[in-house]
C-alpha positions as CSV (number, residue, x, y, z in Angstrom):
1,X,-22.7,4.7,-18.5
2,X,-20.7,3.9,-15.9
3,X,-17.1,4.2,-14.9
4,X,-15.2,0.8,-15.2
5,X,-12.2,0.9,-11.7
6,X,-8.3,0.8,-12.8
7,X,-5.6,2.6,-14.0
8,X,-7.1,5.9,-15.7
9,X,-9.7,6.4,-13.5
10,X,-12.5,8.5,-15.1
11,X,-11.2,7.3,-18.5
12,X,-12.9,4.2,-19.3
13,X,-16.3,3.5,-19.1
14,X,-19.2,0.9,-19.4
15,X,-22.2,1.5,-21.6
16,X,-24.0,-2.1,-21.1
17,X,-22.5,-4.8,-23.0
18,X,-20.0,-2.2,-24.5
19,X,-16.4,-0.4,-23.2
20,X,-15.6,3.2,-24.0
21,X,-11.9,4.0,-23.9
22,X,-9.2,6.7,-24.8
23,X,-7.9,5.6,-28.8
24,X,-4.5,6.2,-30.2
25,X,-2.7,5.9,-33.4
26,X,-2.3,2.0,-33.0
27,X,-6.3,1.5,-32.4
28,X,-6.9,0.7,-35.9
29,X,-4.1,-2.1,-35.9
30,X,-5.0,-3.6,-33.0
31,X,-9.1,-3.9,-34.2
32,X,-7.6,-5.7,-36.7
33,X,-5.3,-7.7,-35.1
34,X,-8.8,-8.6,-32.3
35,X,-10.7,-9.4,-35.5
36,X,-7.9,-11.8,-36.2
37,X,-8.2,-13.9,-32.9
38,X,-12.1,-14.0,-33.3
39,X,-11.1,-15.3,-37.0
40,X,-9.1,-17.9,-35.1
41,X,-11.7,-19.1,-33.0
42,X,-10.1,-17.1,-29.8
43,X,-13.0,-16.1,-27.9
44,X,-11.3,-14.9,-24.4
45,X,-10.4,-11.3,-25.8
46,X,-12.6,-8.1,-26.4
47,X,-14.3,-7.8,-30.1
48,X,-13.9,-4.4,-31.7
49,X,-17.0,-2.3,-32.6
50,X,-16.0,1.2,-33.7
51,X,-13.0,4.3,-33.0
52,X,-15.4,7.2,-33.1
53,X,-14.2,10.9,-34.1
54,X,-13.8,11.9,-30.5
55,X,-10.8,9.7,-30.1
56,X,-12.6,6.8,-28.3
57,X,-12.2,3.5,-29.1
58,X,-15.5,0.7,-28.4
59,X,-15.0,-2.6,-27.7
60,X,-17.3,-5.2,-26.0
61,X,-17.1,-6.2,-22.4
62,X,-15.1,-8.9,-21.3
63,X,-17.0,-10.6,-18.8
64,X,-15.5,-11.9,-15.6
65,X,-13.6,-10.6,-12.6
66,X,-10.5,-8.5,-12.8
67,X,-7.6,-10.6,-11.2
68,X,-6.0,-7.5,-9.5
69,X,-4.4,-8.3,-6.3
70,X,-2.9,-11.9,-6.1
71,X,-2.7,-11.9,-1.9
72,X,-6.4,-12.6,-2.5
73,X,-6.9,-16.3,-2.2
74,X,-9.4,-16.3,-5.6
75,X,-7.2,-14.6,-7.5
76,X,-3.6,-16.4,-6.1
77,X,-4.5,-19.6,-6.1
78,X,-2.6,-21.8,-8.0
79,X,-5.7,-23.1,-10.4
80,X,-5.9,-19.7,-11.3
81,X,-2.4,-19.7,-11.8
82,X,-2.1,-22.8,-14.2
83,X,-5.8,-21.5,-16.2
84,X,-3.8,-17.5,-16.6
85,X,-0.7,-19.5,-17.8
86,X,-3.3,-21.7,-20.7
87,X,-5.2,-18.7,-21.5
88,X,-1.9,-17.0,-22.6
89,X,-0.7,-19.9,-24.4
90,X,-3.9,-19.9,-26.4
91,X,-4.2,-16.3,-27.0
92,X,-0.6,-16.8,-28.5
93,X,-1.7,-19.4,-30.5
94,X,-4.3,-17.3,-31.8
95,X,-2.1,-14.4,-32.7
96,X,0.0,-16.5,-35.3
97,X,-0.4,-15.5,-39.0
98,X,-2.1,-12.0,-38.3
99,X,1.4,-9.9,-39.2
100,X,2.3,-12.3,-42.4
101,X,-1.7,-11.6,-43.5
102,X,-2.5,-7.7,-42.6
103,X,-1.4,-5.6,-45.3
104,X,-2.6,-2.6,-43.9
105,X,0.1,-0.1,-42.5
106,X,0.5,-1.5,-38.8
107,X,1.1,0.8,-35.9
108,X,2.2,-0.5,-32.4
109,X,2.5,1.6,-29.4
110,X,5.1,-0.2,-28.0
111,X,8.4,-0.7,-30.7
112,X,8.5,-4.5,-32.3
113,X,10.8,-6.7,-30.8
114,X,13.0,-9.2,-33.1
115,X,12.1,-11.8,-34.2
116,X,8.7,-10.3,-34.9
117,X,7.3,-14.2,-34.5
118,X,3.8,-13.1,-33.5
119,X,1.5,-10.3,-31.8
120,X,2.2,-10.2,-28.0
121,X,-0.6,-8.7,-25.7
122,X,2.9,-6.8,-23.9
123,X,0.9,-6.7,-20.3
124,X,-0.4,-9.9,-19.5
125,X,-0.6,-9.3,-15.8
126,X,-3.2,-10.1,-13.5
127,X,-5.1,-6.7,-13.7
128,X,-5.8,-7.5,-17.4
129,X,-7.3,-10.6,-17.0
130,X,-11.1,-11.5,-16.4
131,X,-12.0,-14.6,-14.3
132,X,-15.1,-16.4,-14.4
133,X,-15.7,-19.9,-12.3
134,X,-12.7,-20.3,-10.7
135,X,-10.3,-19.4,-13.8
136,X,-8.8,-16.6,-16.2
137,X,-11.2,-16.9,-19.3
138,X,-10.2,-13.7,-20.7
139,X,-7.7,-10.9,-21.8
140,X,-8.6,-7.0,-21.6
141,X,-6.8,-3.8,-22.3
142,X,-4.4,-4.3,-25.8
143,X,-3.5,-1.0,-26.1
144,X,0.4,-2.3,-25.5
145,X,-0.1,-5.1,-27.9
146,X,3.1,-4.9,-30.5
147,X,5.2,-7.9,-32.3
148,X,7.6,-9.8,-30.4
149,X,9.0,-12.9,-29.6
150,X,6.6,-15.5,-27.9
151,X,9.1,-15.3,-25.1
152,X,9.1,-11.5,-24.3
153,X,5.1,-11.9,-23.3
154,X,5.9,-15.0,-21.4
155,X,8.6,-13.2,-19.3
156,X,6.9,-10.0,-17.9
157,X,3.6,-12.7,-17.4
158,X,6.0,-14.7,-15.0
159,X,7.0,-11.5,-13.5
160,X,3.7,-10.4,-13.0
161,X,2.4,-13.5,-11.6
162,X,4.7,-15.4,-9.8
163,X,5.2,-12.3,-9.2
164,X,9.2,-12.1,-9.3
165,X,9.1,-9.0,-7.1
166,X,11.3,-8.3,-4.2
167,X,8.8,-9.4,-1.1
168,X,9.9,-6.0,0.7
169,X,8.0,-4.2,-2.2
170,X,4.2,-2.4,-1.1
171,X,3.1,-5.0,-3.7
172,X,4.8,-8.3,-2.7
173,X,2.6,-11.0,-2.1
174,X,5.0,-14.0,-1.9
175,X,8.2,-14.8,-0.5
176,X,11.2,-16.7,-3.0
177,X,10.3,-20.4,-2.2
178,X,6.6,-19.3,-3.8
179,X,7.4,-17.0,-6.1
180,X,10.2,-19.6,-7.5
181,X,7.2,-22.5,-7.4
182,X,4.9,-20.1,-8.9
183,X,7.3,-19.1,-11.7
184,X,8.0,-23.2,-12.4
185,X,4.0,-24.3,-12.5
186,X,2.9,-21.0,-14.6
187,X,5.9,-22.4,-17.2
188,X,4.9,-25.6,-17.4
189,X,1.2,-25.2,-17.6
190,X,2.2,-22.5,-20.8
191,X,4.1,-25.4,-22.3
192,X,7.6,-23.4,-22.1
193,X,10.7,-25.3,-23.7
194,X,13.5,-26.0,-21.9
195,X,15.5,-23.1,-24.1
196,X,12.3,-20.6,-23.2
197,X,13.2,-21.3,-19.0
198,X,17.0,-21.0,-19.6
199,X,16.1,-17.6,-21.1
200,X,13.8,-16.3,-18.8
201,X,15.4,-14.3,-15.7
202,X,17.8,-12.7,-18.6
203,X,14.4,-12.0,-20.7
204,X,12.4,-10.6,-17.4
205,X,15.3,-8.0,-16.7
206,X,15.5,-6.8,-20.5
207,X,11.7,-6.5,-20.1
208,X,11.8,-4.6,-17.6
209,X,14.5,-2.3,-18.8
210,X,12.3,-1.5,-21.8
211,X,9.3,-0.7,-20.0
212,X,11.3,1.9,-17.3
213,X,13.1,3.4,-20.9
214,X,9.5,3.4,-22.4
215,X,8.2,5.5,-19.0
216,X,10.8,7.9,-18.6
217,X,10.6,9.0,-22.2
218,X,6.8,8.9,-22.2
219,X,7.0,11.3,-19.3
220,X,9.7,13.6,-20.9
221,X,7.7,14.0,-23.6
222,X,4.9,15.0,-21.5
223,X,2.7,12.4,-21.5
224,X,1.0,13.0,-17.7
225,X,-0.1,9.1,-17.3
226,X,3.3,8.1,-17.4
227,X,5.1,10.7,-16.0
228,X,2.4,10.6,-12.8
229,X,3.6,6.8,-12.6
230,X,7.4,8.0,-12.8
231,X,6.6,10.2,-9.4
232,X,4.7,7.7,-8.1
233,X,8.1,5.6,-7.8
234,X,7.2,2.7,-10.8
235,X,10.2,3.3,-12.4
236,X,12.5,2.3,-9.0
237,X,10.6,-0.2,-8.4
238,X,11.0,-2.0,-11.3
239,X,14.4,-1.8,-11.5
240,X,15.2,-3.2,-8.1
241,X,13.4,-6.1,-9.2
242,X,15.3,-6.3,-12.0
243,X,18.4,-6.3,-9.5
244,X,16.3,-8.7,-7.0
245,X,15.8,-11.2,-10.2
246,X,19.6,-10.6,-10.9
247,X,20.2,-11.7,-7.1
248,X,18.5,-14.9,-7.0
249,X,19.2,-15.9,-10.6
250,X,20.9,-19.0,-10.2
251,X,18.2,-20.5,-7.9
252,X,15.2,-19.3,-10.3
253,X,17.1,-20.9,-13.1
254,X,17.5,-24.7,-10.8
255,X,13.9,-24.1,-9.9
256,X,13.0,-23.8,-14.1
257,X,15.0,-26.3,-15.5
């Protein structure tokens, strides 16, 4: 075995074709709901083998290079771009019918959002997708996988890669005129309605206001991934990009409609 590289270092680990990671309460809903999407002919996501009694989940390995930092020219380009903003639209696709059809008792690690219209992945940023040839072919890590609105997945993918992050930020990558071109390709390769754009910049900021409540009472209650993240600033950051988004609303909303 081998360690896999990201964000619990020593955690997760490759044993050939297989993935060994940490489980929790809401593994055995999520297998299901991956079962689902390989029942629906949705290929580009990991297939569930076993949760063992040592509280470790295996899955199979996604093939494909993780998209992690968009500055790289591979991973920002704006084919990759359009292919990330597809592959979400199918894996949506994919996820209808799997809450109306499981009728096992369903645990989410993140709470449901209203309307509960299907499954949302809940962190469909670059790091969690694989690329193979020149495009995003698949989805890894659904640990934060919960039902939601098609629209609350859609918003944090925009903010993760247009990304609508204040440029000054360690992570920024592009400056407003990109980010705000970026934004309007990734929603129109998705297929977003005009109601979906008009929604988005309020969407992205109550996104983000969930995840910094999630965090902070993750940490408080001890968890030491979370709270590590709090000292490490994540929590700041994200809300003054929710004030930068707030800032430059009106011209991300010409840009989308």
């Amino acid at each position: 075995m081998k360690p896999l590289e990201g964000g619990r270092t020593g955690q997760i680990w490759r044993d050939g074709e297989t993935v060994i990671r940490p489980s929790g309460t809401w593994t055995p809903t999520v297998h299901r709901f991956l079962r689902h999407l390989r029942s629906r002919g949705f290929v580009g996501a990991p297939e569930p083998i076993d949760i063992t009694d040592g509280n470790r989940e295996v899955v199979s390995y996604v093939a494909g290079r993780v998209c992690e930092d968009l500055s790289d020219p591979f991973v920002g380009s704006e084919h990759m771009l359009v292919s990330a903003a597809r592959l979400l639209r199918d894996f949506h696709s994919a996820s209808q019918g799997f809450l109306e059809r499981d009728d096992e008792v369903q645990a989410w690690m993140l709470a449901p959002q209203e309307p509960r219209e299907i499954v949302c992945h809940g962190d469909f940023a670059p790091y969690n997708v694989a690329a193979a040839d020149g495009e995003a072919v698949g989805i890894i890590d659904f640990d934060t996988a919960h039902p939601a609105p098609r629209l609350w997945d859609l918003a944090y993918a925009v903010y993760r890669w247009a990304p609508l992050s204040d440029p000054v930020n360690p992570a920024g990558s592009f400056g407003l005129e990109d980010q705000l071109r970026r934004t309007q390709i990734f929603c129109t390769a998705y297929g977003a309605t005009i109601e979906e754009r008009l929604r988005l910049p309020e969407t992205i900021c109550t996104r983000l206001q969930a995840l910094v409540d999630f965090m902070l009472t993750s940490a408080a209650d001890g968890d030491e991934t979370f709270a590590e993240d709090v000292d490490a600033g994540d929590a700041r950051l994200y809300l003054s990009d929710i004030d930068y988004i707030g800032r430059h609303r009106d011209r991300l909303l010409k840009a989308l409609s």
